[in-house]
N, CA, C and O atoms as a Tinker XYZ file with bonds, in Angstrom:
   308  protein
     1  N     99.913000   84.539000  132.409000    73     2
     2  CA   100.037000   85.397000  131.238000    64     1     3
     3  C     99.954000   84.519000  129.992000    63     2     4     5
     4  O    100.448000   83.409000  129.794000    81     3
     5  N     99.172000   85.324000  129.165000    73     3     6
     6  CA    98.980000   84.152000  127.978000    64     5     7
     7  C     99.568000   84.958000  127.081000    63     6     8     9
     8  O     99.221000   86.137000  127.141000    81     7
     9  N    100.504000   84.609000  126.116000    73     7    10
    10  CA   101.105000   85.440000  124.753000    64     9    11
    11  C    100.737000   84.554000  123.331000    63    10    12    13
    12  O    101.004000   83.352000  123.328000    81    11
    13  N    100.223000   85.078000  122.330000    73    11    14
    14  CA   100.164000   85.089000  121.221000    64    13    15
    15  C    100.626000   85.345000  120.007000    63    14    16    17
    16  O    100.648000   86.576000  119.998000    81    15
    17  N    100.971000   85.021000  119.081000    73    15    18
    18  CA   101.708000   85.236000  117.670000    64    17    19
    19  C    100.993000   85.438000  117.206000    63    18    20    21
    20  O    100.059000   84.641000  117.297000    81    19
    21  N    100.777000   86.904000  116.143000    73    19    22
    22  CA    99.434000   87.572000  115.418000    64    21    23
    23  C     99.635000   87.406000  114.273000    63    22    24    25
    24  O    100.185000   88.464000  113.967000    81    23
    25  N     99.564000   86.613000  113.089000    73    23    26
    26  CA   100.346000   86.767000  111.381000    64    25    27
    27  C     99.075000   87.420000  110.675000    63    26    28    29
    28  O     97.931000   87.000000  110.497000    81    27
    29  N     99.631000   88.447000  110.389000    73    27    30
    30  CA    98.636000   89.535000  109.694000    64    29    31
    31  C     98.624000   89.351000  108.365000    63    30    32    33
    32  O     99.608000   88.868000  107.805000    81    31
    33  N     97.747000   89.634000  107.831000    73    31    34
    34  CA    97.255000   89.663000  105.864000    64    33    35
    35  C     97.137000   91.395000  105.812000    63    34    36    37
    36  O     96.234000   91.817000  106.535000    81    35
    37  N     97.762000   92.246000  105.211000    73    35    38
    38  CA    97.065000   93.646000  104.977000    64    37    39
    39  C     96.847000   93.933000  103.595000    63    38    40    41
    40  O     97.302000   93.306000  102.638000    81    39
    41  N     96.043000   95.028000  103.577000    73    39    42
    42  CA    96.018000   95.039000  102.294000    64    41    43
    43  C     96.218000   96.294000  101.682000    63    42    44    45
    44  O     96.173000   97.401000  102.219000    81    43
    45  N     96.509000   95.929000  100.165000    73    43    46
    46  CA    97.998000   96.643000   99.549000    64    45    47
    47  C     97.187000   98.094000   99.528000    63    46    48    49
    48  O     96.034000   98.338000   99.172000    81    47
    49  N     98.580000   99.255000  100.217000    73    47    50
    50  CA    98.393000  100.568000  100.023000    64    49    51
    51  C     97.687000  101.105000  101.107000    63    50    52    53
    52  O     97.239000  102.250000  101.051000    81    51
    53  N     97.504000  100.184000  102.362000    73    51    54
    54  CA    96.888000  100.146000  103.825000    64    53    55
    55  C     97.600000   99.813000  105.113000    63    54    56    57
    56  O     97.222000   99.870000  106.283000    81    55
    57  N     99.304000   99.270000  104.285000    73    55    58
    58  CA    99.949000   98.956000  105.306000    64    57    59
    59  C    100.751000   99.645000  106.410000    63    58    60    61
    60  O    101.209000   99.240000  107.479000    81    59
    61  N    100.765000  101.072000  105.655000    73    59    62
    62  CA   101.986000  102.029000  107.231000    64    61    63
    63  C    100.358000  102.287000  107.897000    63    62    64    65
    64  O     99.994000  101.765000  108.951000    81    63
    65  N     99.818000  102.849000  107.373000    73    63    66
    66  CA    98.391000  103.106000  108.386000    64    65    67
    67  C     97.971000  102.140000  109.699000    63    66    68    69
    68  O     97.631000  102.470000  110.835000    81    67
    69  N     98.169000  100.519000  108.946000    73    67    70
    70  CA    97.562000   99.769000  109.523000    64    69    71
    71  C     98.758000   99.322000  110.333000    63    70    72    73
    72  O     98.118000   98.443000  110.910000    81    71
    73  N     99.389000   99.260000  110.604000    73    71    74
    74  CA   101.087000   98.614000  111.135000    64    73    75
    75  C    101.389000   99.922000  112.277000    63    74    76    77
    76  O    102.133000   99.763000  113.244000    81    75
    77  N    100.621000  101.324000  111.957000    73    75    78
    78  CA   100.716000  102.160000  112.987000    64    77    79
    79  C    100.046000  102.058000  113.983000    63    78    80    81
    80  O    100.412000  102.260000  115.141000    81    79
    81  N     98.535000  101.587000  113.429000    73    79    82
    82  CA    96.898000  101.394000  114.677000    64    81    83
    83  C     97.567000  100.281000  115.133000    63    82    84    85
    84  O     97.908000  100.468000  116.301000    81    83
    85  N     97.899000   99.216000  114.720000    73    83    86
    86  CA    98.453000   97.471000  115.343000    64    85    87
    87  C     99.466000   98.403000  116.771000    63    86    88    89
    88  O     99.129000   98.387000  117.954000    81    87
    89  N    100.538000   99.034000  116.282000    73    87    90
    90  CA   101.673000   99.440000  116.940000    64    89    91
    91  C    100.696000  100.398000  118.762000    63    90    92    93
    92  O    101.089000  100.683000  119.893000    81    91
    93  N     99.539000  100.515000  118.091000    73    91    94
    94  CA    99.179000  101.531000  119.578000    64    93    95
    95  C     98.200000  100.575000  119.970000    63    94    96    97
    96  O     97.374000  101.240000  120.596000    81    95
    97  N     97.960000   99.811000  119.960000    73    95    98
    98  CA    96.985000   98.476000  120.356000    64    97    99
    99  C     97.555000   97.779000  121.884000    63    98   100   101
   100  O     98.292000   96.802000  122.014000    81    99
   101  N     96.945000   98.637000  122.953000    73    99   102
   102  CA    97.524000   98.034000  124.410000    64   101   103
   103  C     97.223000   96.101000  124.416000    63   102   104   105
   104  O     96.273000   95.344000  124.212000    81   103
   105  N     98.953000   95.969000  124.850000    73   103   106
   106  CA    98.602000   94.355000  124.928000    64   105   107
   107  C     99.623000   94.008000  124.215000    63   106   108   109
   108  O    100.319000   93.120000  124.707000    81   107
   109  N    100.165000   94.732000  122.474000    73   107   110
   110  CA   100.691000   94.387000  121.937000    64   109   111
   111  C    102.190000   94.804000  122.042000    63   110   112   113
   112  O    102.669000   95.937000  121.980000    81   111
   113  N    102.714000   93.785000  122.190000    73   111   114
   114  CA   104.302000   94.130000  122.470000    64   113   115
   115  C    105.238000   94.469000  121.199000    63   114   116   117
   116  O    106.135000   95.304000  121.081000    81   115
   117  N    104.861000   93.791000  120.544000    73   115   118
   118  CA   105.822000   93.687000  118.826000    64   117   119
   119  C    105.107000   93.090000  117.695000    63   118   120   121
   120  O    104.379000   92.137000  117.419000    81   119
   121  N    105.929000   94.588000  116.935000    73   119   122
   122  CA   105.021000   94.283000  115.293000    64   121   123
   123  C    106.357000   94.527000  114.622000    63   122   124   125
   124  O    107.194000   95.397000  114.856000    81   123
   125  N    106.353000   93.209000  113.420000    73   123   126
   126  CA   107.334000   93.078000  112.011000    64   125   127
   127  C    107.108000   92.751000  111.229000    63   126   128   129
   128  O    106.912000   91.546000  111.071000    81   127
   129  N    107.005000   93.589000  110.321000    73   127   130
   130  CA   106.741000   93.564000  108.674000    64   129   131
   131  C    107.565000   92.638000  108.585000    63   130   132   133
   132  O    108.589000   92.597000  109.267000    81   131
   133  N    107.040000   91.259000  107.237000    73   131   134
   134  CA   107.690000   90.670000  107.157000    64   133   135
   135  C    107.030000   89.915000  105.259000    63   134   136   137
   136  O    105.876000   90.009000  104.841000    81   135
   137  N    107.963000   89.394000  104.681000    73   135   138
   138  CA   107.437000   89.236000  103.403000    64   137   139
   139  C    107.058000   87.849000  103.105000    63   138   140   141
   140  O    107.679000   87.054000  103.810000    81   139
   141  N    106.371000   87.398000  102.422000    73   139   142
   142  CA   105.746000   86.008000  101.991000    64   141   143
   143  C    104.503000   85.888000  102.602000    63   142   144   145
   144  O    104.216000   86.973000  103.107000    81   143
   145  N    103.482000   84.904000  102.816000    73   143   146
   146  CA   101.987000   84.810000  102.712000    64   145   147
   147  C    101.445000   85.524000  103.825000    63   146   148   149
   148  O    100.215000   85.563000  103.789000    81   147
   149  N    101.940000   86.073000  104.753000    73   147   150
   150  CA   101.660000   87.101000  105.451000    64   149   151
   151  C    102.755000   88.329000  105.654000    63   150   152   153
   152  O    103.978000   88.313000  105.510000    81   151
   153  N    101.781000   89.491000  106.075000    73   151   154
   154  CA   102.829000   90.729000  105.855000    64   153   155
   155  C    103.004000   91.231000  107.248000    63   154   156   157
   156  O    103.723000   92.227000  107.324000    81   155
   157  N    102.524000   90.784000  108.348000    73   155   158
   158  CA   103.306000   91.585000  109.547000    64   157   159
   159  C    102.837000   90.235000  110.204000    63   158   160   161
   160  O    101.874000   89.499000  109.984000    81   159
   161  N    104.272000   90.174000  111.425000    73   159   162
   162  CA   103.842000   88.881000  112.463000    64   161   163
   163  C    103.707000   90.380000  114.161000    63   162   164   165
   164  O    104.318000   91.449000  114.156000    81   163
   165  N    103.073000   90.054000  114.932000    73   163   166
   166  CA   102.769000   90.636000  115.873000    64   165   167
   167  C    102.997000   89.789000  117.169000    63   166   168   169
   168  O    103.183000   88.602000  116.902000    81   167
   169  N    103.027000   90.040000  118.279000    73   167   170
   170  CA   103.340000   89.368000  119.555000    64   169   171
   171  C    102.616000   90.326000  120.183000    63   170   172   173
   172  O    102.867000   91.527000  120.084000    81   171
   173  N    101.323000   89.653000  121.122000    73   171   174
   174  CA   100.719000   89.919000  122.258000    64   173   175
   175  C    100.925000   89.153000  123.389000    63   174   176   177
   176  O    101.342000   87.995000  123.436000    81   175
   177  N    100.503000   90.108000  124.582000    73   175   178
   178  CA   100.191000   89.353000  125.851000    64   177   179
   179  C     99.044000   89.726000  126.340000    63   178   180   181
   180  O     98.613000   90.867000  126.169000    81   179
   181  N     98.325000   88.685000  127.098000    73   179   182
   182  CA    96.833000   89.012000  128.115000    64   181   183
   183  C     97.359000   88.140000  129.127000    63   182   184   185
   184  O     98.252000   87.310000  128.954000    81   183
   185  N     96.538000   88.466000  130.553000    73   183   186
   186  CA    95.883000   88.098000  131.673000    64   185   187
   187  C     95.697000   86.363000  131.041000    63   186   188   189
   188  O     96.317000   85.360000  131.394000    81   187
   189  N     94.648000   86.504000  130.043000    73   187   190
   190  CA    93.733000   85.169000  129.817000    64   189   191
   191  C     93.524000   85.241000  128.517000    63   190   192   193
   192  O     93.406000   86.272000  127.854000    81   191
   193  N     93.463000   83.817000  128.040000    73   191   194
   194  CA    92.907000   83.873000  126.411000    64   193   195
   195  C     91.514000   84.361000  126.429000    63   194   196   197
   196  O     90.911000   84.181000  125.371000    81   195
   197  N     90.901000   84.902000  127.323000    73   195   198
   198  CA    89.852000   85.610000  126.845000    64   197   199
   199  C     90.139000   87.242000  126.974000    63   198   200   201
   200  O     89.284000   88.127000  126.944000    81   199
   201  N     91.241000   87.365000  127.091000    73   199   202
   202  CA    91.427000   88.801000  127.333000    64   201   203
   203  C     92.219000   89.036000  125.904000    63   202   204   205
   204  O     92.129000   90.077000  125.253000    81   203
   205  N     93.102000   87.755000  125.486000    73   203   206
   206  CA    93.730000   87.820000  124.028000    64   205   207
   207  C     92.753000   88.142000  122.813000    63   206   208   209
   208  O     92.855000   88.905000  121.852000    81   207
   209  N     91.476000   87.000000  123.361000    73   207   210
   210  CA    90.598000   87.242000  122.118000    64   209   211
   211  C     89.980000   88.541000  122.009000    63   210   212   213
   212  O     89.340000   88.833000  120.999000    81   211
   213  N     90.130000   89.398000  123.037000    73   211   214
   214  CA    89.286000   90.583000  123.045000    64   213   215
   215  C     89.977000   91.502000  121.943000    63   214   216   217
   216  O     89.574000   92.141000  120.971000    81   215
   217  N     91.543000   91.204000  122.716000    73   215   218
   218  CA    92.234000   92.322000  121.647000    64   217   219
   219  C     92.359000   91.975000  120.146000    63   218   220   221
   220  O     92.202000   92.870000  119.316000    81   219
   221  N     92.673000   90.543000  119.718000    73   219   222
   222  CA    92.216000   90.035000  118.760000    64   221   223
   223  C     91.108000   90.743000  117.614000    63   222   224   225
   224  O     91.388000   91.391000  116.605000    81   223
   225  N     89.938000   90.419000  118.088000    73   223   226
   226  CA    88.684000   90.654000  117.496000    64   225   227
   227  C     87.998000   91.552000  117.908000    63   226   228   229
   228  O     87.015000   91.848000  117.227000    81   227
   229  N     88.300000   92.401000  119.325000    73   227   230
   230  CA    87.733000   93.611000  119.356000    64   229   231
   231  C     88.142000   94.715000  118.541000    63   230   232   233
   232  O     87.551000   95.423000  117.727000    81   231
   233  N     89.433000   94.665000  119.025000    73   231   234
   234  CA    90.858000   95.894000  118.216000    64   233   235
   235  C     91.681000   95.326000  116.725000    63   234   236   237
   236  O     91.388000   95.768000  115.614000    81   235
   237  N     92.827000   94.196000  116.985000    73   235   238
   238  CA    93.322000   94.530000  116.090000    64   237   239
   239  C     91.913000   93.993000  114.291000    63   238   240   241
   240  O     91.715000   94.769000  113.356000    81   239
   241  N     91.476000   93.025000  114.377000    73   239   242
   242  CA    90.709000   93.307000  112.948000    64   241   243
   243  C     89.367000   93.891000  112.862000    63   242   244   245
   244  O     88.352000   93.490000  112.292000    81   243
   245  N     89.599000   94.900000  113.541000    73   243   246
   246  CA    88.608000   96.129000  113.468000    64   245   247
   247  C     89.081000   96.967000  112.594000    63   246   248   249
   248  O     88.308000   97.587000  111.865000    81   247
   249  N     90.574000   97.147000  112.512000    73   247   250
   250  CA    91.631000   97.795000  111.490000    64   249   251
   251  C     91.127000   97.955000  110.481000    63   250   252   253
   252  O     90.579000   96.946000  110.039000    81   251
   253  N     91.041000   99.186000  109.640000    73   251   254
   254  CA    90.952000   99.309000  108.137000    64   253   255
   255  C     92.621000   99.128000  107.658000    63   254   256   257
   256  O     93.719000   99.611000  107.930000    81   255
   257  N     91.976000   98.033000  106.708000    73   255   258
   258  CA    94.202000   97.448000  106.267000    64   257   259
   259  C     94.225000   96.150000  106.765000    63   258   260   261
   260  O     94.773000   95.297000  106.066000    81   259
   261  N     93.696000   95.799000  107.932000    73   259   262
   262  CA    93.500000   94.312000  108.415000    64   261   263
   263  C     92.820000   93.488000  107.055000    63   262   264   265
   264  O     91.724000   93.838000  106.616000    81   263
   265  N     93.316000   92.769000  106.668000    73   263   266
   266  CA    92.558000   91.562000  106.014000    64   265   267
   267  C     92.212000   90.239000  106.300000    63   266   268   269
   268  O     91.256000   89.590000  105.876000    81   267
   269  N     93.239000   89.867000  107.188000    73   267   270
   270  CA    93.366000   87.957000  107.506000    64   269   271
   271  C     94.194000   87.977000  108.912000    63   270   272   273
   272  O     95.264000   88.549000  109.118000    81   271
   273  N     93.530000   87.314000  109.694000    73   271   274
   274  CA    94.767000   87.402000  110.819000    64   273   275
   275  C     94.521000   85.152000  111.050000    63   274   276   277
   276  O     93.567000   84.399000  110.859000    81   275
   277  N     95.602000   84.991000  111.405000    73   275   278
   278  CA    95.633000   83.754000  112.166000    64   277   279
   279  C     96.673000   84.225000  114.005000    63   278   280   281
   280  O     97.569000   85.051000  114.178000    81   279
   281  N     95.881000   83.098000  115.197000    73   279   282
   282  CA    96.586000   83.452000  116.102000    64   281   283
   283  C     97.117000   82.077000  116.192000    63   282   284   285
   284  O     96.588000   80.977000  116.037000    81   283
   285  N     98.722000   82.585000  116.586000    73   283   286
   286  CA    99.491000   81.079000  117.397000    64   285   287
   287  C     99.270000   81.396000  118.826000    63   286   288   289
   288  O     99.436000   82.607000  118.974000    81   287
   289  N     98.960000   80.804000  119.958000    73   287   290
   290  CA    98.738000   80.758000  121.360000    64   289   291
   291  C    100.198000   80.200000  121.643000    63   290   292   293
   292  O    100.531000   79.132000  121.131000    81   291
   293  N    100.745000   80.645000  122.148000    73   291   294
   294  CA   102.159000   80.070000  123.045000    64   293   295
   295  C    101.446000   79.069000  123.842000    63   294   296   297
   296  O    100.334000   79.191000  124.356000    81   295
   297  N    102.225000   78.077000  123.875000    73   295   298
   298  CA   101.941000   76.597000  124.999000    64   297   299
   299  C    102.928000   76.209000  125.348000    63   298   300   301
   300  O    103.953000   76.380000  124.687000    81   299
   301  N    102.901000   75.560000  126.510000    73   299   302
   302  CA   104.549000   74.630000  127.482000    64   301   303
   303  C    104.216000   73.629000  127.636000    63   302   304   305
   304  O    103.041000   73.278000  127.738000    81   303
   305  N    105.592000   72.644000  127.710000    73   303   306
   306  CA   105.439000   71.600000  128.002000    64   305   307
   307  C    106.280000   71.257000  128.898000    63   306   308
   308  O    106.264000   70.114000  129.354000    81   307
């Protein structure tokens, strides 16, 4: 299982819309509005980082309200 940290950019007057489509996005476990250079952090899981990137760049910044996403990949040591 691969999990990811989603830090979202939205943009202003797009955010309950867009924080609702994120919220029904299979894969995604947790979404929190949150304030300073990004406005929602998100937590996914996939199978495989190619199943992350799907939801990534297929679904969530397909979003109208999406502006900027960066992903953190969880890693172990």
């Amino acid at each position: 299982m691969v999990k990811g940290y989603l830090l979202i950019k939205l943009i202003p007057g797009l955010e309950a819309s867009a924080l609702s489509q994120i919220r029904a996005i299979p894969g995604i476990t947790d979404v929190n509005l949150v304030f300073g250079q990004w406005d929602a952090i998100a937590t996914a899981e996939a199978k495989s980082l190619f199943e992350l990137s799907k939801v990534i760049v297929g679904e969530l910044r397909s979003i109208q309200g999406v502006q900027d996403t960066t992903t953190l990949v969880q890693g172990e040591l």
